[in-house]
N, CA, C and O atoms as CSV, one atom per row, in Angstrom:
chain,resi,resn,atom,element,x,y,z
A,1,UNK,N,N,0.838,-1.174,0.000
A,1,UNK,CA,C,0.000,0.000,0.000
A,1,UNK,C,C,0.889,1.245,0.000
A,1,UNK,O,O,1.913,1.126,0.673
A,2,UNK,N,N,0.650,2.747,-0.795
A,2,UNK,CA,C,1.444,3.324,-0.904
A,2,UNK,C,C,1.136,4.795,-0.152
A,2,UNK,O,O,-0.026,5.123,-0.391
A,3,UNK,N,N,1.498,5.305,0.283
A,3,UNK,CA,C,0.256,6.495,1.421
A,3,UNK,C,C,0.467,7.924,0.462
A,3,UNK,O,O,1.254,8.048,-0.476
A,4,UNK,N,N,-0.193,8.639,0.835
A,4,UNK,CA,C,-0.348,9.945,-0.382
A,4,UNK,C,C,0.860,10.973,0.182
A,4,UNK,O,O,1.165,11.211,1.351
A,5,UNK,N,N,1.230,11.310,-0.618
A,5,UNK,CA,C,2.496,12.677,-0.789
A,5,UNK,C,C,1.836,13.589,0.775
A,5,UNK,O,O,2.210,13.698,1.943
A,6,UNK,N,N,0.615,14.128,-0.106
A,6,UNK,CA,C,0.644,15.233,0.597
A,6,UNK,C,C,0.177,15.135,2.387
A,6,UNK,O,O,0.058,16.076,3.172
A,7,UNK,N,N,0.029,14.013,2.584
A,7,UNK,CA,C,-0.107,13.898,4.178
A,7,UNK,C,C,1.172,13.136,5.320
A,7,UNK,O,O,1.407,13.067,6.526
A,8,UNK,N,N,1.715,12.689,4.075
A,8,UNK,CA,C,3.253,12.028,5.266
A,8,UNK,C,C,3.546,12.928,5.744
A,8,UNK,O,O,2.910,13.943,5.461
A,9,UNK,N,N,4.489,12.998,6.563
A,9,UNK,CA,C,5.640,14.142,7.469
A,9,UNK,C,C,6.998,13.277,6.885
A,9,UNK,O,O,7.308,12.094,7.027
A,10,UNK,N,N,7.613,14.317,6.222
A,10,UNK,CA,C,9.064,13.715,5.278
A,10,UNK,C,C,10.323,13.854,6.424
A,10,UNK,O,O,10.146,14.794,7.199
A,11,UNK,N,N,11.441,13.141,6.627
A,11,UNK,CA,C,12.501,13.468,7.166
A,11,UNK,C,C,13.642,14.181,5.921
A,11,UNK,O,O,14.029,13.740,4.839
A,12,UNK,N,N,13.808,14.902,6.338
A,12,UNK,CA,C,15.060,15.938,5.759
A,12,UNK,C,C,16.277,15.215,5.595
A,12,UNK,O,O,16.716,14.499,6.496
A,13,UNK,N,N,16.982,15.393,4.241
A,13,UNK,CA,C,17.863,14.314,3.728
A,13,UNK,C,C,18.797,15.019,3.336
A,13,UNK,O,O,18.462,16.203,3.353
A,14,UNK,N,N,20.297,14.786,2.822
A,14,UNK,CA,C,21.132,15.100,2.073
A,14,UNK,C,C,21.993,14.228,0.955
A,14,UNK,O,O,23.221,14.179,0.885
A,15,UNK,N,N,20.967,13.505,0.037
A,15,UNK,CA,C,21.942,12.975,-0.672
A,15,UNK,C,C,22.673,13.425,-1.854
A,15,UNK,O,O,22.223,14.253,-2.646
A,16,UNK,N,N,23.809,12.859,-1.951
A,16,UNK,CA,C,25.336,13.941,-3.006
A,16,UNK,C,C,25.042,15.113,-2.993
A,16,UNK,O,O,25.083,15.759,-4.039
A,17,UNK,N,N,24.602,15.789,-1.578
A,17,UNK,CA,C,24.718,17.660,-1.690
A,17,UNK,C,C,23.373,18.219,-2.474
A,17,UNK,O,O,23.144,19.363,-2.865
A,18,UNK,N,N,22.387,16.769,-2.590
A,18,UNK,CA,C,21.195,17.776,-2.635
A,18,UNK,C,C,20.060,16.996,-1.761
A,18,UNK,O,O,19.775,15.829,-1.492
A,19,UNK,N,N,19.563,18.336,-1.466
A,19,UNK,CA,C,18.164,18.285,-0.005
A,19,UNK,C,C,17.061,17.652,-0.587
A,19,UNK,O,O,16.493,18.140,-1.564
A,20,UNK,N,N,16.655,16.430,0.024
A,20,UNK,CA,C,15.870,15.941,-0.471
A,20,UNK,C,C,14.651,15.485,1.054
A,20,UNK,O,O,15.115,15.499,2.194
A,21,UNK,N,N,13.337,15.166,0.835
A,21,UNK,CA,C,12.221,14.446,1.700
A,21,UNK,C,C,12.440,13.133,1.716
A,21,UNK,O,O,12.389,12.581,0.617
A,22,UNK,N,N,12.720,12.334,2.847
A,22,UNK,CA,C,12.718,11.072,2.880
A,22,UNK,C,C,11.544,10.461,3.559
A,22,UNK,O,O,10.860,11.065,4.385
A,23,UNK,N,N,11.370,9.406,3.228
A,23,UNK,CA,C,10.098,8.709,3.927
A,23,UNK,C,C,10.184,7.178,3.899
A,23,UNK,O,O,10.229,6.845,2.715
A,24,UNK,N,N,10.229,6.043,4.750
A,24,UNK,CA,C,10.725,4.918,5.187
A,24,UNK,C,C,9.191,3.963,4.562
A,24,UNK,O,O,9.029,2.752,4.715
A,25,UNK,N,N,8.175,4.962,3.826
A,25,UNK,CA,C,6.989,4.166,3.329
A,25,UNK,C,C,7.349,4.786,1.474
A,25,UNK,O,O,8.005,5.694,0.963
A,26,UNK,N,N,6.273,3.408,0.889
A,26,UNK,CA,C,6.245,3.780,-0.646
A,26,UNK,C,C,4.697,4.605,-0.730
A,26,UNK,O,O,3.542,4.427,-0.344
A,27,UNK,N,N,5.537,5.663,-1.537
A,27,UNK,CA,C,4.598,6.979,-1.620
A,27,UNK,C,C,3.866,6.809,-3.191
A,27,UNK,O,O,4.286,6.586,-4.326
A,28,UNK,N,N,2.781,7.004,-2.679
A,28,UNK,CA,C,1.748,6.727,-4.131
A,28,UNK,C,C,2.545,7.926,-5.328
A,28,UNK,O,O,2.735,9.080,-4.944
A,29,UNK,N,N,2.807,7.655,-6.233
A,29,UNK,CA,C,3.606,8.339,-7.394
A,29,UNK,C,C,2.424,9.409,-7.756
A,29,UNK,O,O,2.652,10.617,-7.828
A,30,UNK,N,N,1.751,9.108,-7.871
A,30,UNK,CA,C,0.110,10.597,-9.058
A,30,UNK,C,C,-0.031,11.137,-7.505
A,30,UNK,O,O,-1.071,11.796,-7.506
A,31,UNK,N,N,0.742,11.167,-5.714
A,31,UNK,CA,C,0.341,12.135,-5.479
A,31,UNK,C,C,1.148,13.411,-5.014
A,31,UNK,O,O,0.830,14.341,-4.272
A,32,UNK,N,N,2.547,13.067,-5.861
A,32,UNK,CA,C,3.375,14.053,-5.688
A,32,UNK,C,C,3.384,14.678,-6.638
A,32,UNK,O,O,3.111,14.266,-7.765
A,33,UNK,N,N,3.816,16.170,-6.223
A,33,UNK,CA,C,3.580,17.106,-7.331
A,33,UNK,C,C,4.267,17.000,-8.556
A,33,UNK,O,O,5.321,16.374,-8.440
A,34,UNK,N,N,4.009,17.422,-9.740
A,34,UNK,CA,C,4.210,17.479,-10.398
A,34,UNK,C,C,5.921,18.444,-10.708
A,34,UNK,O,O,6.104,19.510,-10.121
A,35,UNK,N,N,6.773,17.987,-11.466
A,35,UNK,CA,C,8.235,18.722,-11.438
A,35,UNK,C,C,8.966,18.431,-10.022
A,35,UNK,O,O,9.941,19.100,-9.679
A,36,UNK,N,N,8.416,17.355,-9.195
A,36,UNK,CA,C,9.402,16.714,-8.311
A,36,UNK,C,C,9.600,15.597,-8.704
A,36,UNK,O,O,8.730,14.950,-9.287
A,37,UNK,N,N,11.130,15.030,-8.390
A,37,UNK,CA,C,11.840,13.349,-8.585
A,37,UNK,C,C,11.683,12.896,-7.686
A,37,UNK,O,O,11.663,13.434,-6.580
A,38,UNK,N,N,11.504,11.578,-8.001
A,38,UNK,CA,C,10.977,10.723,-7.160
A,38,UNK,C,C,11.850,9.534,-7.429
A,38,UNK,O,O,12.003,9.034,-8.544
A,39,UNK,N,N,12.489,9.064,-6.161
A,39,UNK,CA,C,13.101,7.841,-6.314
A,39,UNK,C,C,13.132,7.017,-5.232
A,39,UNK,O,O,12.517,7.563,-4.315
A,40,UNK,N,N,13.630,5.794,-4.865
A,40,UNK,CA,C,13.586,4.780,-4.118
A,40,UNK,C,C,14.589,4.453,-3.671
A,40,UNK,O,O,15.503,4.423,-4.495
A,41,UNK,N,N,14.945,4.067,-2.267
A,41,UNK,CA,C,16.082,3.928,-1.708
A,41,UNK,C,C,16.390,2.420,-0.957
A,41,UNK,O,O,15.646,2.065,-0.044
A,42,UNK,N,N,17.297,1.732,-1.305
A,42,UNK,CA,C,17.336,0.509,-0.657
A,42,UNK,C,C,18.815,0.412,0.064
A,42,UNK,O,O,19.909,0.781,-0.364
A,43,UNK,N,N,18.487,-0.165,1.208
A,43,UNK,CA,C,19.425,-0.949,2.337
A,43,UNK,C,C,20.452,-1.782,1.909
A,43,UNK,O,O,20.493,-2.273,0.781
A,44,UNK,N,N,21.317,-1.962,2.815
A,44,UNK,CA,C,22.349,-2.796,2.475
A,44,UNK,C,C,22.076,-4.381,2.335
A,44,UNK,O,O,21.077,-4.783,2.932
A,45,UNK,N,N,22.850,-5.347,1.611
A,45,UNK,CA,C,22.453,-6.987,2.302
A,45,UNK,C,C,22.235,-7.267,3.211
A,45,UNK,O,O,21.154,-7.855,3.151
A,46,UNK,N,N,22.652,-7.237,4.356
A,46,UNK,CA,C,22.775,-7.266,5.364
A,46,UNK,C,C,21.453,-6.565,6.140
A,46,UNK,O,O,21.382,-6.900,7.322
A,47,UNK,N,N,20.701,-5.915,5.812
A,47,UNK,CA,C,19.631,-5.248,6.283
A,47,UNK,C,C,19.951,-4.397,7.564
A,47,UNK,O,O,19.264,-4.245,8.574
A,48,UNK,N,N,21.067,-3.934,7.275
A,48,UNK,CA,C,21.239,-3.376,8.855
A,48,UNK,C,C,20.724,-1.792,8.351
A,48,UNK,O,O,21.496,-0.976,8.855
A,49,UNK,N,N,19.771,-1.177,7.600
A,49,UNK,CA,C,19.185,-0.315,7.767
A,49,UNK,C,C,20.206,0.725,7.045
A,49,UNK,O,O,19.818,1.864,6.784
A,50,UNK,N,N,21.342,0.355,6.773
A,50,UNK,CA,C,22.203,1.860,5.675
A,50,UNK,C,C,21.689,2.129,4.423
A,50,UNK,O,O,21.750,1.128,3.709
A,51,UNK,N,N,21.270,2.967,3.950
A,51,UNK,CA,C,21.328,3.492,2.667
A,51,UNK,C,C,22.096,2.697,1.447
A,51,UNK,O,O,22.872,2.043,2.145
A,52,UNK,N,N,22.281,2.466,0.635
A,52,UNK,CA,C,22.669,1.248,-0.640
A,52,UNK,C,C,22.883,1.934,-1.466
A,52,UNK,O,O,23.946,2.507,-1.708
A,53,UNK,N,N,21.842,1.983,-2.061
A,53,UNK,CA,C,21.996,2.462,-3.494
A,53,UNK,C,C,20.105,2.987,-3.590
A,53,UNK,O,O,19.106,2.812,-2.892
A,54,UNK,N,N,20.439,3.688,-4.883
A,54,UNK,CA,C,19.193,4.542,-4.981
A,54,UNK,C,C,18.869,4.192,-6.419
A,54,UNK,O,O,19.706,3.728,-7.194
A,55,UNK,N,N,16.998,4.560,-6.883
A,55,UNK,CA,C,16.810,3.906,-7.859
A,55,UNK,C,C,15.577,4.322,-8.247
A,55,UNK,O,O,14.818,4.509,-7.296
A,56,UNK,N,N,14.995,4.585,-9.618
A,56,UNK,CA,C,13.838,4.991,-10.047
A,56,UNK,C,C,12.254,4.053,-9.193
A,56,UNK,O,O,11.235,4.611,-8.785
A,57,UNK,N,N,12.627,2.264,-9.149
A,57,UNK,CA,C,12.255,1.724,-8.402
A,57,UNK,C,C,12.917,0.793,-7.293
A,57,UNK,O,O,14.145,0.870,-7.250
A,58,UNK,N,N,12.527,0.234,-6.711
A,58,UNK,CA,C,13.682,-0.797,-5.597
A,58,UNK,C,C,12.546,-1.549,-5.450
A,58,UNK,O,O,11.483,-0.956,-5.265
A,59,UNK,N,N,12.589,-3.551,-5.530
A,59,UNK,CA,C,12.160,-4.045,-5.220
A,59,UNK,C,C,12.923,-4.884,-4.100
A,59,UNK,O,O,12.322,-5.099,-3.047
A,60,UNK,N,N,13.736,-5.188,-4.209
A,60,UNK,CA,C,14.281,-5.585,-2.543
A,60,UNK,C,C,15.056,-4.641,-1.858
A,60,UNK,O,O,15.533,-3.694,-2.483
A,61,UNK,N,N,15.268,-4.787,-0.515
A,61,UNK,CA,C,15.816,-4.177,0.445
A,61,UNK,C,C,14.954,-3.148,0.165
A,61,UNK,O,O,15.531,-2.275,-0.485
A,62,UNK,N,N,13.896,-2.919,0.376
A,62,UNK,CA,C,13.097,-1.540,0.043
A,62,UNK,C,C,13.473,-0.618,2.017
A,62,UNK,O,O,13.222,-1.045,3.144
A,63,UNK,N,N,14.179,0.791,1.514
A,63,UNK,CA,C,14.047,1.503,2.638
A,63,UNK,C,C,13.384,2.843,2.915
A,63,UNK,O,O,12.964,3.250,3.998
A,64,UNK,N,N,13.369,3.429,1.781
A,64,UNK,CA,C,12.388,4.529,1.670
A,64,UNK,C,C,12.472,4.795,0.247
A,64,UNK,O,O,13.080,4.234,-0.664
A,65,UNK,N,N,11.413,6.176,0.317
A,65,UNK,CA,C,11.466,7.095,-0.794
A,65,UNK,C,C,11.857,8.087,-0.552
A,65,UNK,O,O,11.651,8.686,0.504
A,66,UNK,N,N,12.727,8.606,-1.793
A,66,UNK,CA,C,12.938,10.431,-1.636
A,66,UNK,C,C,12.665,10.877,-2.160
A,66,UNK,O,O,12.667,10.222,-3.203
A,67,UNK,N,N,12.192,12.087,-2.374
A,67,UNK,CA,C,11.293,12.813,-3.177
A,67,UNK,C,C,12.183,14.274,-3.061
A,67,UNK,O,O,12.452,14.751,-1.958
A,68,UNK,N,N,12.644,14.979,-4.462
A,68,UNK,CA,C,13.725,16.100,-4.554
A,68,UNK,C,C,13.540,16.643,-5.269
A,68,UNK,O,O,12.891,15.997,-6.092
A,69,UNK,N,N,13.814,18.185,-5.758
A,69,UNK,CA,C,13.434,19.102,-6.689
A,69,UNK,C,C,14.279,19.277,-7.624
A,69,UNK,O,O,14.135,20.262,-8.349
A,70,UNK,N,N,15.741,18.059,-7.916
A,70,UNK,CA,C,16.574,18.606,-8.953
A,70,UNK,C,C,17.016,17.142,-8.726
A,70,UNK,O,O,16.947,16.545,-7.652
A,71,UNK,N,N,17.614,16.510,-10.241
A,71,UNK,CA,C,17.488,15.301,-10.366
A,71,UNK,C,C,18.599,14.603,-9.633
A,71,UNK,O,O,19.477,15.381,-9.261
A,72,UNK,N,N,18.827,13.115,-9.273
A,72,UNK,CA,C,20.044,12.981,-8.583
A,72,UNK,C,C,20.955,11.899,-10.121
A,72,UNK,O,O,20.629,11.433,-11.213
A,73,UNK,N,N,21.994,11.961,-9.381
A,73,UNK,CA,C,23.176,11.566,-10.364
A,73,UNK,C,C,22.813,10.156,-10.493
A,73,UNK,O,O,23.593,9.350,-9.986
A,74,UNK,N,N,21.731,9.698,-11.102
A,74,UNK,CA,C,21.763,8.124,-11.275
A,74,UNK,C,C,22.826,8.042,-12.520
A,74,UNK,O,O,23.152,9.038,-13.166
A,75,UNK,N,N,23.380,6.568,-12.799
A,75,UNK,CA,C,24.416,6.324,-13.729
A,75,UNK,C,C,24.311,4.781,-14.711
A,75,UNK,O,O,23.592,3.803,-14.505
A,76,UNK,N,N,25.043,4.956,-15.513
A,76,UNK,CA,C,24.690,3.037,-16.066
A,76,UNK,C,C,23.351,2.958,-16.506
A,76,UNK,O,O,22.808,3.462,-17.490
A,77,UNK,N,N,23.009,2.394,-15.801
A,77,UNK,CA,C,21.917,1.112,-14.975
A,77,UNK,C,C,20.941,1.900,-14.598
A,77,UNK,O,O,19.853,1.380,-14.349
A,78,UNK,N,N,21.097,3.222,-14.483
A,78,UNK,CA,C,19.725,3.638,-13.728
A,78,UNK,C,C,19.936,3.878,-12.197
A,78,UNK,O,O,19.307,4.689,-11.518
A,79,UNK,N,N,21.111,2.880,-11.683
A,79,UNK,CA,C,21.454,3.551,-10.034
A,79,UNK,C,C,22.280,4.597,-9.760
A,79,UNK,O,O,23.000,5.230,-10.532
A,80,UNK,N,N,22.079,4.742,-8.367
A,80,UNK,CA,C,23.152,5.994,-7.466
A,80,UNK,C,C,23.854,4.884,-6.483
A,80,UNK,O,O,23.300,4.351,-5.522
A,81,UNK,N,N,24.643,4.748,-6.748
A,81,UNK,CA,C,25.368,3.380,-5.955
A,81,UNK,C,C,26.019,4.569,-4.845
A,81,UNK,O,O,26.680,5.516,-5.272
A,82,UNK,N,N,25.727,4.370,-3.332
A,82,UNK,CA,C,25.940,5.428,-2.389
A,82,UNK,C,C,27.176,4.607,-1.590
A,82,UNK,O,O,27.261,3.399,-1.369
A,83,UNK,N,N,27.946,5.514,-1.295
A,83,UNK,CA,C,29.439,5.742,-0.441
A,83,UNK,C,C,28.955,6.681,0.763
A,83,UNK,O,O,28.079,7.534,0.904
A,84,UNK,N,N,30.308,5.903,1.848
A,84,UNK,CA,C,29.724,6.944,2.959
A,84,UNK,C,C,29.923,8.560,2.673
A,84,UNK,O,O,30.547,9.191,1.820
A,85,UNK,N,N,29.362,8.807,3.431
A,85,UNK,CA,C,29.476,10.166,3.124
A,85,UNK,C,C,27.827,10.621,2.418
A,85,UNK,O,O,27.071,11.534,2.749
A,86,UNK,N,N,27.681,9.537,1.309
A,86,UNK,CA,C,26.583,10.415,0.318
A,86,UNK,C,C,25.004,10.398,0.739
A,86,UNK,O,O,24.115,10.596,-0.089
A,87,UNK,N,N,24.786,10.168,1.972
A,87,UNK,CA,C,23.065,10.313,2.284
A,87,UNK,C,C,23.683,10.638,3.827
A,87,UNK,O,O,24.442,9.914,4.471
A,88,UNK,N,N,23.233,11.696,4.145
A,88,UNK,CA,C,23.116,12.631,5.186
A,88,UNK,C,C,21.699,12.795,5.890
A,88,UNK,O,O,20.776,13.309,5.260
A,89,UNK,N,N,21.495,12.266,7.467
A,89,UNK,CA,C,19.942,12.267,7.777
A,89,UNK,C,C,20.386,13.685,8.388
A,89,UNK,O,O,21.552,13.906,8.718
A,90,UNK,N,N,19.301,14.668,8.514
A,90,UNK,CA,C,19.325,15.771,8.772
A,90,UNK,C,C,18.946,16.026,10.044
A,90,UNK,O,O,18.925,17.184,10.462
């Protein structure tokens, strides 16, 4: 089930130096605004809850969504393969 944009409460993010809304649920896509990115964030193997890699969708290790006003550096494949440093909880 995916809960609507406009009623979550987002946690404040920093990934690669841009501010983004995070949210640990999958956010229904038609209810975020329009001219925001929207992407998906998954955990390590290990499930110990770190940040992974980032992705238009994530079907395993699902850990949140972020939702950002300027696009992030996906590469290849379509991922943001994350290093420490690159997701900052605020």
């Amino acid at each position: 089930m995916a809960i609507d944009y406009r009623t979550e409460r987002f946690q404040k993010v920093i990934v690669c130096g841009i501010p983004c809304d995070f949210s640990d649920m999958r956010i229904d896509r038609s209810t975020v605004p329009e001219g925001r990115y929207q992407y998906e964030v998954a955990d390590d193997n290990e499930s110990q809850g770190d940040p992974s890699r980032v992705r238009l969708g994530i079907m395993v290790n699902f850990l949140g969504m972020l939702i950002s006003d300027v696009p992030l550096p996906l590469i290849n494949d379509n991922v943001l393969w994350l290093q420490e440093g690159d997701f900052e909880w605020m």
